[in-house]
N, C-alpha and C positions, 0 to 999 in steps of 0.2 A: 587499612591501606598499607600496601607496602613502602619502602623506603623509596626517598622521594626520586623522581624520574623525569624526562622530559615527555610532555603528554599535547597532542595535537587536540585540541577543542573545537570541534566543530559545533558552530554556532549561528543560529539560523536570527538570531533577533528576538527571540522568544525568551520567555521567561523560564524554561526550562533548561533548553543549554545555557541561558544567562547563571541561573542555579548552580549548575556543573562546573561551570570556571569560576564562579566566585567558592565553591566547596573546595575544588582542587585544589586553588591560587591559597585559601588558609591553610590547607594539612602541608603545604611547602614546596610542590611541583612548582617545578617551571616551563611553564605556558607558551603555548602559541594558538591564535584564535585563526579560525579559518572558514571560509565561507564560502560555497558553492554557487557561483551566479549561473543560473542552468536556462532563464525563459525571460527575456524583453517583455516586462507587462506592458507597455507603450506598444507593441508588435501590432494585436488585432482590436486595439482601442478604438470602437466607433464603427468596426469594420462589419456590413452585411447582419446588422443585428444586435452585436455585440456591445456590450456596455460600455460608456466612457472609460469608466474606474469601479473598481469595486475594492469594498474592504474585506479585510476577514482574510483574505488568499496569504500560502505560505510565499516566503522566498522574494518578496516584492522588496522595491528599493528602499522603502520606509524601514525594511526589517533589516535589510543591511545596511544603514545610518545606524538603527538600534545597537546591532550587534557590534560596530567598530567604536559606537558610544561607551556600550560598557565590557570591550577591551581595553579602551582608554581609562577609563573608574578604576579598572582592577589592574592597569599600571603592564600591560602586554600587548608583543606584538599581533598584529592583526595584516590578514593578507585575504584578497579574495579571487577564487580561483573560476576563470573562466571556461566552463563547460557547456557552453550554451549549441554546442556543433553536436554535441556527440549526445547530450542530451533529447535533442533532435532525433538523431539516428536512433537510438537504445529505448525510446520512449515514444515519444510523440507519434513518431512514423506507425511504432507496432499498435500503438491504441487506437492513431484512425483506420490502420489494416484491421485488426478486430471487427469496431464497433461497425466499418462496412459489411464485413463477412457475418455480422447477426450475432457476434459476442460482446460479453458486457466486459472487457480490461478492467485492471485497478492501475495505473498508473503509480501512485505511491510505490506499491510493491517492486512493480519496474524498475523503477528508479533508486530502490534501495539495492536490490539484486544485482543491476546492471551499472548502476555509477555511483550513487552517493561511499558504500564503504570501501568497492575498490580504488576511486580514484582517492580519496579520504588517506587511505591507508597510505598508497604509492608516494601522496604528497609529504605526508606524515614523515613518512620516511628518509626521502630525500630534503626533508629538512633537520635531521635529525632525532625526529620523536620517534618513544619506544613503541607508543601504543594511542589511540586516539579513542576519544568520550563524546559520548552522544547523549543528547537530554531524554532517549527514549526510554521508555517505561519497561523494563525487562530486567532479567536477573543472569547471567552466564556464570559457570565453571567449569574446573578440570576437573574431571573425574578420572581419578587413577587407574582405577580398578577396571573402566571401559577403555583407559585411553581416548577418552575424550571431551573435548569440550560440550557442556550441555547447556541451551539457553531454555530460561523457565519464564513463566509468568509472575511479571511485580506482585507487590506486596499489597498495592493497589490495584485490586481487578478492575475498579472504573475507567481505570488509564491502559488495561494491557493493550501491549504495540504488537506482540510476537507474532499476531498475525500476518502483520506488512515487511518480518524480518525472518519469515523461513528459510529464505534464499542464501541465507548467510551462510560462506562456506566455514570448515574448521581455522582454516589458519587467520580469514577476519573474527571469529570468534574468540580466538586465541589474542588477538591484538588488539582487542575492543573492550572499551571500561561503560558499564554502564551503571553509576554513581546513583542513578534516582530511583535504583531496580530496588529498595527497603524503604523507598518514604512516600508520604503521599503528597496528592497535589496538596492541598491547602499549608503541608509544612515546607512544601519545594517553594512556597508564594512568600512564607513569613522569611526563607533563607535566604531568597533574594531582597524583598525588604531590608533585611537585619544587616546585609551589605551595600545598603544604600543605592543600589541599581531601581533606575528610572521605571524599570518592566516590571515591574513585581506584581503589580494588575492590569498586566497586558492581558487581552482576552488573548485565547488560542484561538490559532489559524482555523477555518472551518472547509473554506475553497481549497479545489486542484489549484494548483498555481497559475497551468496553463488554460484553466475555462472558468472566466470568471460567471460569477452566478449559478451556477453548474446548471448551466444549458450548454446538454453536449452537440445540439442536434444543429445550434446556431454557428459555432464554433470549428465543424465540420464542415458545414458551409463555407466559412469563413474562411479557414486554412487552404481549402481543398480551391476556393478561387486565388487566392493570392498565390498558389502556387502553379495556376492555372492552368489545374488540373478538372476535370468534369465531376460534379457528382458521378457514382455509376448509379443507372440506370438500375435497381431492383425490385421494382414496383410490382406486383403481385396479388396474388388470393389469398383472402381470408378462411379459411377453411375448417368447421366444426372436426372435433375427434375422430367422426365416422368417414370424414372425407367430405364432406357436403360441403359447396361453396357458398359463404356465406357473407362478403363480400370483397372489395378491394383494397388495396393500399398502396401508399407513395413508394415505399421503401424499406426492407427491413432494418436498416438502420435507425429507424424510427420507434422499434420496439426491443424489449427486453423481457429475458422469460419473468413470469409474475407480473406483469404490468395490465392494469386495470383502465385507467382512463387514457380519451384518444384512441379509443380504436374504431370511433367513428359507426357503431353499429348499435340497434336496438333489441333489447331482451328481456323476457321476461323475469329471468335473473342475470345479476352480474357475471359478467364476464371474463376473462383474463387471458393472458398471452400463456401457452400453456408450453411451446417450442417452435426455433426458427428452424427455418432450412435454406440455407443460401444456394443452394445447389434450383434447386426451383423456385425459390422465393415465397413458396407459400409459408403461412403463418397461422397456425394452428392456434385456435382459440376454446373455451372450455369454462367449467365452474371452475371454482378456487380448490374441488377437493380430489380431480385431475392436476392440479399442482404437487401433489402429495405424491414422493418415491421413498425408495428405503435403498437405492442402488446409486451410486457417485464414484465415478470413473476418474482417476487423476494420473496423466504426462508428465514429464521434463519434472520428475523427482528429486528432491534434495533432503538427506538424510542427516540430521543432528545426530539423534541420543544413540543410534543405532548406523551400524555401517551399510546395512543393506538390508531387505525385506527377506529373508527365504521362507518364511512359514507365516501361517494366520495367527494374529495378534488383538488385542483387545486393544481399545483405543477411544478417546472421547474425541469426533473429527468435528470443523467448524467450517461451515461452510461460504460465509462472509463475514465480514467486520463487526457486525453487534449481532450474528447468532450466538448461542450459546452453544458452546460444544455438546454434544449430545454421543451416549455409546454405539459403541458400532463394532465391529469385525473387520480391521483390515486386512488381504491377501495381494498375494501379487499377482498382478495380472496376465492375458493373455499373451503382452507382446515384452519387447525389452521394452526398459523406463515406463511403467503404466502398473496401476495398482486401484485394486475394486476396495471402496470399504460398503459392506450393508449395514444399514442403523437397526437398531433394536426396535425403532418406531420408523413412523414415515417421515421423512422431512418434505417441507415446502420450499419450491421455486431452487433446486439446487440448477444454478444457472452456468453453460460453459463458460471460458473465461472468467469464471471467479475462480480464486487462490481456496484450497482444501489444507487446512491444517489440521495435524494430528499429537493428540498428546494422551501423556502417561500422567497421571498427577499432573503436576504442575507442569513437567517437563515438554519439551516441544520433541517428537518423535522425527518430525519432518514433514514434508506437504508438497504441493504440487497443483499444476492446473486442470480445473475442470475443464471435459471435453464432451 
């Protein structure tokens, strides 16, 4: 670590950023803890479906007691930043537009691209810290020789993050410490122990913050009347490969490409959601081995290791959160911001709306939205 600095700690209550400021706050940084209040779990409590309470969710007001607890232990201010407006607007609003128009969002992603390290950083700033740490599982550097910042994959592949943090531009990559990117979980648990923080076997968050139990379908409901606004209306056909109708449904919001049960029909073999179509509502169904493409199309591009695409390139691309990245060819595609990769193999259920990351070794090349 370099000579000591003033470093903004973002701190979610977790035993992770709880690690990172208690590692800082020993090597001699001076600290400030900071925490994002982005979502009212108290909001849709009870509401059309929805659960009293649930545990497990990140961001909840247990995890901001946690976190101003042990800013207190480790002897630092603590402030917590309200964003709950715009987290709204940047997030919430684009996931229930998605998941009506028949795509599966990642909200995480969202909300690291569009508000956690901008606004992180801006606060950082304006309170004087050089640079801000996050308890996420990832590795960054400068690289001289590209001029540029490169984020990689921890040290820990069971924990890599870099999936939900492709969005990250150079200059937050440039200002962002990520302290846990050489160790793994079980010794980030004895570090928080070792400094006597209460979270040291805090299980990790499992829930969206904003959908408890992750029923998105209830939740949807939920929002979409308190804002009293209409479901829409997309109720439709079921329709085989070949076109055959094969029956009906409530809603494309109700399904997601690769989804097996709930679709409400009988077959001699299993079935699956094989592609939406918001445009007419039909919903194409299929065996599981019409799930199978070798072709994945990705928009709204953001480039790390690399300034821009101009030629085809080798790549291991990922096409959700616990695939395994797998080889492929990436090129650029037909339009501006759009870029085809073909895998070497077939992938299963590569669905729009999911995030496409792409890496070189270790390194994060860059990614973008399936469409």
């Amino acid at each position: 670590m370099s000579a000591p600095e003033t470093i903004a700690v973002a701190m979610s209550g977790g035993v992770d950023s709880s690690a990172v400021a208690a590692l800082l706050r020993a090597e001699g940084h001076t600290l400030v803890g900071l925490t994002l209040q982005l979502w009212n779990q108290r909001r849709l409590a009870g509401h059309e479906g929805m659960p009293e309470a649930v545990q497990g969710r990140c961001c909840s007001i247990d995890d901001v007691y946690d976190a101003r607890r042990v800013a207190d232990k480790l002897g630092i201010p603590y402030y917590m930043v309200n964003q709950q407006e715009r987290f709204e607007a940047d997030v919430v609003r684009p996931f229930v537009s998605e998941y009506l128009a028949g795509r599966t969002p990642i909200p995480c992603t969202l909300c690291n691209n569009h508000l956690k390290f901008d606004q992180l950083l801006l606060t950082a700033r304006q309170i004087g810290a050089t640079r801000i740490a996050t308890g996420h599982y990832a590795r960054n550097h400068y690289d001289p020789e590209r001029g540029r910042w490169i984020l990689s994959r921890p040290a820990d592949r069971s924990k890599d993050q870099t999936y939900f943090l492709f969005g990250l531009t150079q200059d937050q990559l440039a200002h962002t410490l990520f302290p846990l990117g050489e160790m793994r979980k079980p010794d980030v648990r004895v570090l928080a122990s070792e400094a006597g923080l209460e979270v040291a076997a805090k299980p990790d968050s499992q829930e969206i913050c904003f959908i408890p139990g992750g029923d998105y379908q209830a939740f949807l409901e939920a929002y979409l009347d308190e804002q009293g606004e209409e479901m829409p209306d997309s109720a439709g056909e079921l329709v085989a490969a070949n076109g055959v109708v094969v029956g009906r449904h409530a809603g494309i919001h109700n399904f997601t490409v690769g989804q097996r049960k709930g679709l409400g029909l009988t077959s001699a073999q299993p079935l699956y959601v094989l592609s939406i179509h918001p445009d007419s509502h039909q919903v194409t169904v299929g065996p599981e081995q019409n799930l199978m493409t070798r072709e994945l199309r990705a928009n709204r591009l953001n480039w790390i290791s690399i300034a821009e695409l101009t030629e085809p390139i080798r790549v291991l691309a990922k096409v959700r959160h616990r695939h395994e990245p797998q080889p492929a060819t990436l090129m650029p595609g037909p339009h501006e911001d759009t870029a085809i990769a073909l895998f070497d193999e077939p992938q299963r259920a590569i669905t729009p709306g999911q995030a496409a990351i792409f890496y070189q070794g270790d390194e994060v090349v860059g990614g973008g939205w399936i469409f």
